[in-house]
FIDRENLO-194475 format. One record per residue (C-alpha): residue number from 1; x, y negated, z negated. Coordinates in steps of 0.1 Angstrom, whole numbers. Example, Ala and Ser with C-alpha at 12.3 -4.5 7.8 and 13.67 -1.06 7.14 Angstrom:
2
<pt i="1" X="123" Y="45" Z="-78"/>
<pt i="2" X="137" Y="11" Z="-71"/>
//
This chain:
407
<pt i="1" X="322" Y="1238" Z="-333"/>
<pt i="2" X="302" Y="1211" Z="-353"/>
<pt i="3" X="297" Y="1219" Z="-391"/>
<pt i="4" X="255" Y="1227" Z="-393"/>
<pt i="5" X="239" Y="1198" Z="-411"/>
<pt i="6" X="220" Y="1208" Z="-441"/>
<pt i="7" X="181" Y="1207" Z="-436"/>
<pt i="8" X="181" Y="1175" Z="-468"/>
<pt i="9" X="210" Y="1160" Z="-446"/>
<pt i="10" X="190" Y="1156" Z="-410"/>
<pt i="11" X="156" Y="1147" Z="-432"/>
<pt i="12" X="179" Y="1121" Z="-451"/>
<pt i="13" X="186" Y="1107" Z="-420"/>
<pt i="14" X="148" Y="1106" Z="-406"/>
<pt i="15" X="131" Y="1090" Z="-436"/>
<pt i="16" X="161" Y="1059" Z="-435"/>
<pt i="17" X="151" Y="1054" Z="-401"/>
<pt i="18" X="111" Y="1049" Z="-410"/>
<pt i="19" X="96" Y="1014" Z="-423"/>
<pt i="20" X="56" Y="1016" Z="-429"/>
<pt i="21" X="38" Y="1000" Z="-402"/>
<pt i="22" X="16" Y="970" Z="-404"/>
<pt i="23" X="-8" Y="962" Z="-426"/>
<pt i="24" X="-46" Y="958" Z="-413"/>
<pt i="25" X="-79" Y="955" Z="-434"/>
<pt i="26" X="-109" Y="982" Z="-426"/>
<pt i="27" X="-147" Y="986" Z="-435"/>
<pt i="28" X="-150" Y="1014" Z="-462"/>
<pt i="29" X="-169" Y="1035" Z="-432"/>
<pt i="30" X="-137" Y="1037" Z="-407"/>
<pt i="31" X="-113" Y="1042" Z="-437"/>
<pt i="32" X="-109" Y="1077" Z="-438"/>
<pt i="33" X="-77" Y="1096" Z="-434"/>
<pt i="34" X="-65" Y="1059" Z="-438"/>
<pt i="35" X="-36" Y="1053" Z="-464"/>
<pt i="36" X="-40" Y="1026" Z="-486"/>
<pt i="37" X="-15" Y="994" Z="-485"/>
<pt i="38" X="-29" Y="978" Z="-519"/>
<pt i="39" X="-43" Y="990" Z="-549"/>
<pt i="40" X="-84" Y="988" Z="-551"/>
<pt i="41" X="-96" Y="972" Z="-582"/>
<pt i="42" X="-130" Y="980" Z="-595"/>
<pt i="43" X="-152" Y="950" Z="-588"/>
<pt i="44" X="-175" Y="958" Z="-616"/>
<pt i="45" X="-179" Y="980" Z="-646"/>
<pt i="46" X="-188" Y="1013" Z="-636"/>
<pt i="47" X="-214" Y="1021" Z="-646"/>
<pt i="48" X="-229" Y="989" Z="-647"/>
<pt i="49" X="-255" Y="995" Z="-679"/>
<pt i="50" X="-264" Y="1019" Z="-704"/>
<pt i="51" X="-281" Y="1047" Z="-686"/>
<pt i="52" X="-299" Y="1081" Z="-694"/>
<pt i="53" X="-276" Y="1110" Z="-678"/>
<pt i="54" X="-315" Y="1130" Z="-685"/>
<pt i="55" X="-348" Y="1129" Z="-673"/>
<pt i="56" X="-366" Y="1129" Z="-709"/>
<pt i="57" X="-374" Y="1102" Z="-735"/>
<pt i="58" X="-352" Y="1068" Z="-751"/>
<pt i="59" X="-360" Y="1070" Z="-785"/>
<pt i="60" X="-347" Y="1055" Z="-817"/>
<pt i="61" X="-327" Y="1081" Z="-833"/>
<pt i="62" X="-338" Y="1071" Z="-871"/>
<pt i="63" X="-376" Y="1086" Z="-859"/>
<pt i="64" X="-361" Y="1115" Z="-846"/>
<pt i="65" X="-332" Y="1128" Z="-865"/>
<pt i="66" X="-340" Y="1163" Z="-880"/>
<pt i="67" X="-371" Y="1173" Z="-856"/>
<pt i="68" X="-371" Y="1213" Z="-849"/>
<pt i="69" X="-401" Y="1232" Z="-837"/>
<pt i="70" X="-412" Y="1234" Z="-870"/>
<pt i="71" X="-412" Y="1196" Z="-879"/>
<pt i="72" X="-417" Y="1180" Z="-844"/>
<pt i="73" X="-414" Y="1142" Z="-845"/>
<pt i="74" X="-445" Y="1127" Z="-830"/>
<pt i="75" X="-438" Y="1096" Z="-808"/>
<pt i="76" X="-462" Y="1071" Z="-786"/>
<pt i="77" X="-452" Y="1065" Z="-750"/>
<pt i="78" X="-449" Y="1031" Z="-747"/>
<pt i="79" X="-432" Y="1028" Z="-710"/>
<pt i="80" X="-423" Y="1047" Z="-683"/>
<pt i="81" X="-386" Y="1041" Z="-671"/>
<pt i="82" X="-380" Y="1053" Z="-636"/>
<pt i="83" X="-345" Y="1049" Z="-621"/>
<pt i="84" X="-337" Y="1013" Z="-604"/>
<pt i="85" X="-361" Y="997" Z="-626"/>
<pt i="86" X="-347" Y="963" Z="-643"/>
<pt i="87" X="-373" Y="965" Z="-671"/>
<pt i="88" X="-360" Y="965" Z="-708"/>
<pt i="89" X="-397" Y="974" Z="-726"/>
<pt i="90" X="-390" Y="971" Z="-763"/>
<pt i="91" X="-394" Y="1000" Z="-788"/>
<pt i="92" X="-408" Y="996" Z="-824"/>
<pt i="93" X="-407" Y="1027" Z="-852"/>
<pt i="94" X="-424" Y="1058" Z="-839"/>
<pt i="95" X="-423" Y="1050" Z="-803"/>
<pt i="96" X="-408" Y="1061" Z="-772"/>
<pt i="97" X="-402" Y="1053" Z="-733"/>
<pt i="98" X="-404" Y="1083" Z="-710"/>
<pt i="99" X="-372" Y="1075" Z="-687"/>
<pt i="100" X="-356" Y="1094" Z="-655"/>
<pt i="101" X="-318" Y="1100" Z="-649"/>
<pt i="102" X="-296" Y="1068" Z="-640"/>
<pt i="103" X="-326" Y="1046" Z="-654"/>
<pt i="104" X="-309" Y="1016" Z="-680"/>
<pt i="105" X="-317" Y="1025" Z="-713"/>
<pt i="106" X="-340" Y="1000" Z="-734"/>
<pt i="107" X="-318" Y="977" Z="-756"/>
<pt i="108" X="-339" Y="989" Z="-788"/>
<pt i="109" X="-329" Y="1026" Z="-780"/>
<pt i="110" X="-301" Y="1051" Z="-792"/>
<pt i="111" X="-310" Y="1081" Z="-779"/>
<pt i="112" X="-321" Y="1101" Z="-751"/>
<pt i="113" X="-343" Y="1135" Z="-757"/>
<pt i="114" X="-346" Y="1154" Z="-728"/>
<pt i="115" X="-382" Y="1167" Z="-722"/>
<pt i="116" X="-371" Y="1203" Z="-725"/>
<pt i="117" X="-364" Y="1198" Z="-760"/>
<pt i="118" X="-405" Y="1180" Z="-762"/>
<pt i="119" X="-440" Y="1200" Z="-761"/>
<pt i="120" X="-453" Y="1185" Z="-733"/>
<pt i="121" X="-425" Y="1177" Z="-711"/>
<pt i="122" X="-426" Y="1151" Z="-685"/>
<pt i="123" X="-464" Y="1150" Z="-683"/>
<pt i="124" X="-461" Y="1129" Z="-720"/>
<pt i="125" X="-465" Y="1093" Z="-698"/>
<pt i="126" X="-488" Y="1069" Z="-714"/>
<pt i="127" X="-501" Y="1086" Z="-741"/>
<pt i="128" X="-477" Y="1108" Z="-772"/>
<pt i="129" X="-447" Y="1127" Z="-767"/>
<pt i="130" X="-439" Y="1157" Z="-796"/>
<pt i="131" X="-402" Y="1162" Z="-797"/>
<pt i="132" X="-394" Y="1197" Z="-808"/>
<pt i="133" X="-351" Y="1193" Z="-808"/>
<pt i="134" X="-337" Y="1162" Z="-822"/>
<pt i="135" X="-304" Y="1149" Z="-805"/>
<pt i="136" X="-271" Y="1159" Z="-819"/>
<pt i="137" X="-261" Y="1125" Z="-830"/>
<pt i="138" X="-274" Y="1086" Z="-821"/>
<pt i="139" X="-260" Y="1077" Z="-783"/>
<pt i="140" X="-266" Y="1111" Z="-770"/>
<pt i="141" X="-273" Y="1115" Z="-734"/>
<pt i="142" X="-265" Y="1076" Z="-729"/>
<pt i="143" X="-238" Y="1071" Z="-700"/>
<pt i="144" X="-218" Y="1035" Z="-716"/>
<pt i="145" X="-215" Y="1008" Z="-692"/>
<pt i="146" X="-179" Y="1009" Z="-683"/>
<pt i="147" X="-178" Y="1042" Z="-695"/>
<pt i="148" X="-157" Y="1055" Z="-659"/>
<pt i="149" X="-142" Y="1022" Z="-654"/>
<pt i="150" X="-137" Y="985" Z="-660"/>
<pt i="151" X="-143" Y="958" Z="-634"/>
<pt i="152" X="-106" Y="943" Z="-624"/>
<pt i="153" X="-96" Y="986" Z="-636"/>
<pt i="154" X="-73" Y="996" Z="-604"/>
<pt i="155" X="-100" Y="1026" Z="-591"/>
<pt i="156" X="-70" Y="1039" Z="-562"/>
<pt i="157" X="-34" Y="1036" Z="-561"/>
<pt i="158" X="-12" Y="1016" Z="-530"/>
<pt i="159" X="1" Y="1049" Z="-512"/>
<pt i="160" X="-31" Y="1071" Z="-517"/>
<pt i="161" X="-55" Y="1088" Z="-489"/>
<pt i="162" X="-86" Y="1080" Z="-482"/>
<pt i="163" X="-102" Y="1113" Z="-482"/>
<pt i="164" X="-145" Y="1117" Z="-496"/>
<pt i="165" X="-135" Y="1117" Z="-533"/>
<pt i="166" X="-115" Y="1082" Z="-528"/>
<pt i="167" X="-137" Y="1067" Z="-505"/>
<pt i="168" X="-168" Y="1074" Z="-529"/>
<pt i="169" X="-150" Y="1057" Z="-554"/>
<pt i="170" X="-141" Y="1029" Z="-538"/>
<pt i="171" X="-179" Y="1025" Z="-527"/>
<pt i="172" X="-190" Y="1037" Z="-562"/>
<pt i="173" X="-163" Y="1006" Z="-573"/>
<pt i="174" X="-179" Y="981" Z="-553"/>
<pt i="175" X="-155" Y="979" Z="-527"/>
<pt i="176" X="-166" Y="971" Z="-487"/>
<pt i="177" X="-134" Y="967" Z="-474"/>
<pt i="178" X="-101" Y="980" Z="-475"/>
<pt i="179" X="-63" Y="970" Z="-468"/>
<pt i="180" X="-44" Y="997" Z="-449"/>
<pt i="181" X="-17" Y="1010" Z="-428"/>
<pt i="182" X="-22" Y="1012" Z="-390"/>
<pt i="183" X="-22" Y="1048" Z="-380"/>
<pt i="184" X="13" Y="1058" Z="-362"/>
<pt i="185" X="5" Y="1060" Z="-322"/>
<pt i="186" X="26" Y="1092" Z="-313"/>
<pt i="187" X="28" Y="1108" Z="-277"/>
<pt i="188" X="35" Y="1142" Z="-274"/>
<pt i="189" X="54" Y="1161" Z="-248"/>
<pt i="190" X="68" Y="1197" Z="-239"/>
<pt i="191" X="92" Y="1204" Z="-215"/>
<pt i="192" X="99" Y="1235" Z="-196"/>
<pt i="193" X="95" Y="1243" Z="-158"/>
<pt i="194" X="83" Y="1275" Z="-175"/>
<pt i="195" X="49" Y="1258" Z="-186"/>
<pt i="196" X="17" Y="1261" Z="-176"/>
<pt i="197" X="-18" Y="1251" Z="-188"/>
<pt i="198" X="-38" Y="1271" Z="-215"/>
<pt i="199" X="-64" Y="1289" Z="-193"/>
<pt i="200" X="-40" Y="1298" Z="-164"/>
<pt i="201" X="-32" Y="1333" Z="-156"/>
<pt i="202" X="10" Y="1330" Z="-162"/>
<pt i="203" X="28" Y="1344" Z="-131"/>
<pt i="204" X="61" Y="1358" Z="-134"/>
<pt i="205" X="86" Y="1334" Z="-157"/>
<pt i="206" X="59" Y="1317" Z="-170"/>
<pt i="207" X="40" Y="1305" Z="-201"/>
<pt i="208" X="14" Y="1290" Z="-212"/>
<pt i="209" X="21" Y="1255" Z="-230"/>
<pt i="210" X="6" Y="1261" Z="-266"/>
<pt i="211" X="32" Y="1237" Z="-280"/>
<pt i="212" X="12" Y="1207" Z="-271"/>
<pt i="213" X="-22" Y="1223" Z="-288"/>
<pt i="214" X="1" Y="1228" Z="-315"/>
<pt i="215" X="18" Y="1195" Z="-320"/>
<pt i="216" X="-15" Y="1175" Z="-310"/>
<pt i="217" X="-35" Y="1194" Z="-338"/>
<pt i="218" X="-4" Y="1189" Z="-362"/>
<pt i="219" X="-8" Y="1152" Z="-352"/>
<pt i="220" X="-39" Y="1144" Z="-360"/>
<pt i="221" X="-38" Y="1168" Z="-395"/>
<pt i="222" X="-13" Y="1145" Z="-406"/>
<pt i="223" X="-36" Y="1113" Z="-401"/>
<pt i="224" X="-21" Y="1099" Z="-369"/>
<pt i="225" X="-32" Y="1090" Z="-335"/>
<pt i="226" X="-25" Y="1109" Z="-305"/>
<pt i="227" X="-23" Y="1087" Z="-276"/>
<pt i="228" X="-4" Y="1105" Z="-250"/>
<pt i="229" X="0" Y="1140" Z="-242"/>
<pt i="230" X="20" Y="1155" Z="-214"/>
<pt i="231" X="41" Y="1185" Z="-196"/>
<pt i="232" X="68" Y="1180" Z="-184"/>
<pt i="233" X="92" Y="1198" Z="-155"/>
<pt i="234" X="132" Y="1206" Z="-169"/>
<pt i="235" X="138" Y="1173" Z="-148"/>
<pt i="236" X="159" Y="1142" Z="-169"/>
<pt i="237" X="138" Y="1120" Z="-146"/>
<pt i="238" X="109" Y="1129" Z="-158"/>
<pt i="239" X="116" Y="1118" Z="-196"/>
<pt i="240" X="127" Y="1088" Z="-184"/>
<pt i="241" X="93" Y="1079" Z="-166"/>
<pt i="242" X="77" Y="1094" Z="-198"/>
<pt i="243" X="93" Y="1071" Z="-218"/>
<pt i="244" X="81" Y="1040" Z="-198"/>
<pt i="245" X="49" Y="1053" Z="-196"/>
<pt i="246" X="44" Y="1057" Z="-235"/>
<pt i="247" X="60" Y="1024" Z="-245"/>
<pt i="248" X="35" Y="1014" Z="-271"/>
<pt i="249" X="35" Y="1042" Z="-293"/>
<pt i="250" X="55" Y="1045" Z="-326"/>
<pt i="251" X="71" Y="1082" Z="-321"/>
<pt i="252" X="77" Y="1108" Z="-293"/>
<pt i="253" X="81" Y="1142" Z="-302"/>
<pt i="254" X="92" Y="1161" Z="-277"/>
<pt i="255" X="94" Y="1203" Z="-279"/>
<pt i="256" X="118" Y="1221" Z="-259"/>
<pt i="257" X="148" Y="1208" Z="-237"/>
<pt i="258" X="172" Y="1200" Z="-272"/>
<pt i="259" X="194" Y="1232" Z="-273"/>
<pt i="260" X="230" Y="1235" Z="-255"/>
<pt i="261" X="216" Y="1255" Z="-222"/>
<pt i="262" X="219" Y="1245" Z="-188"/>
<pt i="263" X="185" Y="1233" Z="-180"/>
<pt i="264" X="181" Y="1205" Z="-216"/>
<pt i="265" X="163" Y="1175" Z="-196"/>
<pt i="266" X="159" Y="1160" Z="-235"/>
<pt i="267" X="195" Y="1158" Z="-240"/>
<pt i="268" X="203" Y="1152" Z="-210"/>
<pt i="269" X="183" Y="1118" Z="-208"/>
<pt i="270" X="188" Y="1113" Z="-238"/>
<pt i="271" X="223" Y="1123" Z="-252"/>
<pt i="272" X="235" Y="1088" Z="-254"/>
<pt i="273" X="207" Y="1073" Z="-274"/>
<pt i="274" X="200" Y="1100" Z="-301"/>
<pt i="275" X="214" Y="1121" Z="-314"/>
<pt i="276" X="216" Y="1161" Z="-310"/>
<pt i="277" X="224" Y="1184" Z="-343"/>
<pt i="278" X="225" Y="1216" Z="-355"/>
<pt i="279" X="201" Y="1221" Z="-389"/>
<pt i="280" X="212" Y="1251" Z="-411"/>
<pt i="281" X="178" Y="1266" Z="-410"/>
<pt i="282" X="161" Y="1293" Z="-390"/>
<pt i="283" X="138" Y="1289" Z="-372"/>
<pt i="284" X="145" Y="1254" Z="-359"/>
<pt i="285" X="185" Y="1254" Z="-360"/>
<pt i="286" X="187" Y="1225" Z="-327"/>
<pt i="287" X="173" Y="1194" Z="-335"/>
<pt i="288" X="169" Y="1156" Z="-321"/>
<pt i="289" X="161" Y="1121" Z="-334"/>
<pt i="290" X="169" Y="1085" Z="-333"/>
<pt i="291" X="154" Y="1052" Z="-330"/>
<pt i="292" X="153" Y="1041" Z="-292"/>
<pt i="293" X="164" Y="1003" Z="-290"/>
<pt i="294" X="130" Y="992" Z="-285"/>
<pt i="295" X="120" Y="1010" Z="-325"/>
<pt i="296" X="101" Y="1039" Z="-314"/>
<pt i="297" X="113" Y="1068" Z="-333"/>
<pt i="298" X="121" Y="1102" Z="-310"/>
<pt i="299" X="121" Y="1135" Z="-320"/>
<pt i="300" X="135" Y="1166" Z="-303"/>
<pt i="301" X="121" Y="1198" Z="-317"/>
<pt i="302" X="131" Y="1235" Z="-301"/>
<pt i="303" X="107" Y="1249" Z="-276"/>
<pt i="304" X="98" Y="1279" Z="-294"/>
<pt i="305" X="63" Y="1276" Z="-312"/>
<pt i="306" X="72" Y="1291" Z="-341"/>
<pt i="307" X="103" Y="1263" Z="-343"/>
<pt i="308" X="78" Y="1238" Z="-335"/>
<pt i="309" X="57" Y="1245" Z="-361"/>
<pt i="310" X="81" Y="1245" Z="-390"/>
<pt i="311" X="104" Y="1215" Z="-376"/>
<pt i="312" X="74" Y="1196" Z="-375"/>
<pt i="313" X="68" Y="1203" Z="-414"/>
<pt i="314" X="97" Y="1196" Z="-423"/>
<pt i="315" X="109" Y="1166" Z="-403"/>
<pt i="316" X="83" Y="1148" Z="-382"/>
<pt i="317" X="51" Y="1150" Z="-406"/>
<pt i="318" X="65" Y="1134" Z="-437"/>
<pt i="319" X="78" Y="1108" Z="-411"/>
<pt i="320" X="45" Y="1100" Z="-399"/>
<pt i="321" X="34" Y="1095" Z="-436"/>
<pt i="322" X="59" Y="1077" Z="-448"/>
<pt i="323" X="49" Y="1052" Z="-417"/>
<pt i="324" X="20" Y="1053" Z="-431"/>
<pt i="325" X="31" Y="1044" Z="-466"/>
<pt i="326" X="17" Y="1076" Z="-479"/>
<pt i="327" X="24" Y="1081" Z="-515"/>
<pt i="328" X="36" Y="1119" Z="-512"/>
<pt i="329" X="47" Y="1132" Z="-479"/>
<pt i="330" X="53" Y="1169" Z="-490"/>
<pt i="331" X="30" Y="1197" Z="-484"/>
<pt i="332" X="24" Y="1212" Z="-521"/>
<pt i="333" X="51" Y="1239" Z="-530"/>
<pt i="334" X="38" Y="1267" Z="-547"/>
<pt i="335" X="66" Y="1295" Z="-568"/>
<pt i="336" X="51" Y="1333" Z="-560"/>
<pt i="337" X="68" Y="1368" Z="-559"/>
<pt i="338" X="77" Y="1384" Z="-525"/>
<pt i="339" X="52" Y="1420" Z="-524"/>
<pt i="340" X="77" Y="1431" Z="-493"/>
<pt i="341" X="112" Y="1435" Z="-488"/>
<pt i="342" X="126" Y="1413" Z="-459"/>
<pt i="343" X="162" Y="1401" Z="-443"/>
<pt i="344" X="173" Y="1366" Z="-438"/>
<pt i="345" X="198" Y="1351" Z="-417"/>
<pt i="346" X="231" Y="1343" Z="-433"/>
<pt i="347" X="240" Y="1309" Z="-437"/>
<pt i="348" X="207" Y="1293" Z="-430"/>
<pt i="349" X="174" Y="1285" Z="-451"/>
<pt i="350" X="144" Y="1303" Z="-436"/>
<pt i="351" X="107" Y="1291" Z="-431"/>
<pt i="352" X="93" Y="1322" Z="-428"/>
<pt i="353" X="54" Y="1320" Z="-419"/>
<pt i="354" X="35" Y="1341" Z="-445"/>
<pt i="355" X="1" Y="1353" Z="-459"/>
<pt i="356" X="-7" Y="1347" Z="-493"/>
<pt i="357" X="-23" Y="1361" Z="-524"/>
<pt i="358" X="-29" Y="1336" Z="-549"/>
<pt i="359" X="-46" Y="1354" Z="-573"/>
<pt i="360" X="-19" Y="1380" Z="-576"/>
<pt i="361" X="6" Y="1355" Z="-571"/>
<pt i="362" X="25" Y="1373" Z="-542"/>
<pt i="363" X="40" Y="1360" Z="-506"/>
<pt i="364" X="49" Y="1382" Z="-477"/>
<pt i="365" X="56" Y="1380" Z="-441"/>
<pt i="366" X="25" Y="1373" Z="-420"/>
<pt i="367" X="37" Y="1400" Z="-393"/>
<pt i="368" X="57" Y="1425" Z="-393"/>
<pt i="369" X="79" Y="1405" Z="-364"/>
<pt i="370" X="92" Y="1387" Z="-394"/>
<pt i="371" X="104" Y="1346" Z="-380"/>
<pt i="372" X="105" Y="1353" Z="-348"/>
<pt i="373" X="103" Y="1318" Z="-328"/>
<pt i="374" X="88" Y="1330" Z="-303"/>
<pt i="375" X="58" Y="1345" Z="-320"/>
<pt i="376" X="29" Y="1319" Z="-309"/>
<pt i="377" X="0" Y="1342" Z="-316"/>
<pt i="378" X="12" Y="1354" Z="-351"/>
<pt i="379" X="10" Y="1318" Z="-363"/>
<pt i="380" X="-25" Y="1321" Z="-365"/>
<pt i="381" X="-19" Y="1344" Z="-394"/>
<pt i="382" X="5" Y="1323" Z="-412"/>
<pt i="383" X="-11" Y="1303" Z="-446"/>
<pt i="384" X="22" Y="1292" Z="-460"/>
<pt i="385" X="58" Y="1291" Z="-448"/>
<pt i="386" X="82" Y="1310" Z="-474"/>
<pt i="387" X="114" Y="1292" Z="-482"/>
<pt i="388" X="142" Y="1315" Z="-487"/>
<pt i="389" X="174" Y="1298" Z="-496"/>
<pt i="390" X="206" Y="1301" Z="-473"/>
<pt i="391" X="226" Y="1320" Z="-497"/>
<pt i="392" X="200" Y="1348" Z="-499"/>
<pt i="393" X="206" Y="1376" Z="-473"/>
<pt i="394" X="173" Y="1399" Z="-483"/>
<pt i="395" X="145" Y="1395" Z="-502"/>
<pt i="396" X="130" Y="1422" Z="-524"/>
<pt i="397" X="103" Y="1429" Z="-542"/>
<pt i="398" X="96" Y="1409" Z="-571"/>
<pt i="399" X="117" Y="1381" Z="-562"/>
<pt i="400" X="105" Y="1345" Z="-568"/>
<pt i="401" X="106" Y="1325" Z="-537"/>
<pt i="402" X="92" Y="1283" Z="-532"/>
<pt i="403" X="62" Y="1288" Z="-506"/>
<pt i="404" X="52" Y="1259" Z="-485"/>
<pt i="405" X="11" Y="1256" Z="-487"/>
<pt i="406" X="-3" Y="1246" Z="-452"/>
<pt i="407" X="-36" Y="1242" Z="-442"/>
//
């Protein structure tokens, strides 16, 4: 019997086999979930000018240093300064602009009072403005050009996700377009003779194929393109028509037909071009993968959904990033105490799908049918996966455990 490959071992041998795709250049409005191939330098400073972060009044400081309700400063309104206005009105001793937020401060000012800290608020336009609370110091409530960032200042990292906070900066930077990598065109596929469509009323021996809701879903959450999707009978001559019918995608992940039984149709098309391991981890212990001749990368994942789900965490999502060129290709590990007791099995490092508590700090299983692979319907409960270590045997109360964060 073949030693079991340790779970570092067959992801070792996955990442070597991945080389980020092509390079392609986007408009800032189809970038997102996009991974950048080149840094984004800001193409201006940010923000462009002195502006008010209030809606109140650019003063001099000198005429208003001190004022309290007691000694108001009394100032004329010389200007009114509403936001995208170019005007720079000047300012002498004793005077004042009423200005709105984002508006560019007047060169001659060094202060902004906001009108709650005046008499007569806003309505002070043309006319005088009695300022009851000085400003703590001269530049207060002034936003400094350049004050976020420098034109030629790299605004986003090469390797980084477009998601709403970067693409606003980008746009916020000055940027219209962006260079990226081409999203990984993956086809997926479950096997079984077993199978049949979500909706149909299973007869005896069969299932219902939730393994390619699953890995579709999982697909597209890790930023790729899903562009074919198929079940197949426990035939070998259907993956080899499956394989010329998908031959312009980047990966294949198949679910089901990997193990040692007599009905594999994965392995057996396939034995002699991948290759077929053992993984020391539960669930998910038979696993596939290799580069076909052609360069599309195949994956063989066990058939049971719960399987699915974690091999796909662990193996084929951060290879669909890192053909993306994605910066960090882990889902974020967090370290939390176990609230129940619970066995492992012995030799192997268990995923075990769990329910949270962040606030208390604790991890558990998400049903009481523990790991069990088979358990489709108890994924739905599942907000993390809980990584127990092979050496462990049972986990008890208190223990400290790494807990996988999924969506």
């Amino acid at each position: 019997m073949s030693a079991l490959l340790t779970v570092e071992e067959h992801r070792a041998r996955v990442l070597a086999a991945v080389s980020p795709l092509p390079v392609e250049t986007v408009r800032l409005a189809e970038a997102a979930g996009r991974t950048l191939a080149a840094p984004v330098l800001a193409a201006h400073d940010l923000p462009g000018f002195d502006n008010s972060s209030m809606d109140g009044f650019a003063v001099r400081f000198a005429d208003v240093e001190g004022a309290d309700a007691e000694n108001p400063a009394t100032l004329r309104v010389v200007a009114d300064l509403p936001a995208g206005s170019s005007a720079d009105p000047s300012i002498g001793a004793g005077e004042a602009v009423r200005i709105m937020t984002g508006a560019p401060v007047p060169t001659a000012a060094d202060a902004i009072v906001p009108f709650e800290d005046t008499a007569g608020g806003l309505a002070d336009s043309l006319g005088t403005v009695e300022v009851r609370r000085a400003p703590a110091a001269s530049g207060a409530f002034i936003r400094r050009r350049g004050g976020d960032t420098r034109a030629g200042d790299v605004v986003l990292s090469a390797g980084e996700r477009l998601g709403p906070y970067a693409l606003a900066a980008a746009a916020a930077a000055g940027v219209a377009e962006l260079e990226v990598r081409r999203r990984p065109r993956v086809a997926v596929v479950s096997t079984g003779s077993e199978l049949v469509a979500p909706g149909f009323v299973p007869g005896r021996g069969q299932t219902p194929d939730s393994n390619s809701t699953l890995l579709a879903a999982l697909v597209s959450d890790a930023d790729a393109d899903m562009t074919v999707m198929s079940s197949l009978q426990d035939e070998a001559s259907a993956i080899h028509a499956l394989l010329e019918h998908a031959a312009d995608v980047d990966v294949i992940v198949f679910s089901g037909g990997v193990s040692a039984g007599a009905y594999e149709p994965v392995r057996q098309a396939l034995e002699s071009r991948i290759s077929f391991e053992k993984v020391a981890m539960q669930p998910g212990k038979p696993q596939a993968f290799g580069a076909l001749d052609d360069g599309r990368l195949v994956f063989g994942l066990p058939g049971n959904p719960v399987s699915v789900a974690v091999s796909f965490e662990v193996f084929v999502r951060p290879a669909l990033l890192a053909l993306q060129g994605r910066g960090v290709i882990d889902r974020r590990i967090a370290r939390l105490t176990a609230s129940e007791t619970w066995t492992t099995p012995p030799g192997r490092r268990q995923y075990l799908p769990a329910a949270i508590d962040l606030s208390e700090g604790t991890v558990r299983p998400a049903t009481a049918g523990g790991s069990g692979s088979h358990l489709a319907a108890s994924l739905a409960r599942a907000e993390a996966f809980a990584i127990v270590p092979a050496e462990v045997s049972t986990v008890s109360v208190g223990d400290p455990l790494d807990v996988m964060l999924i969506p």
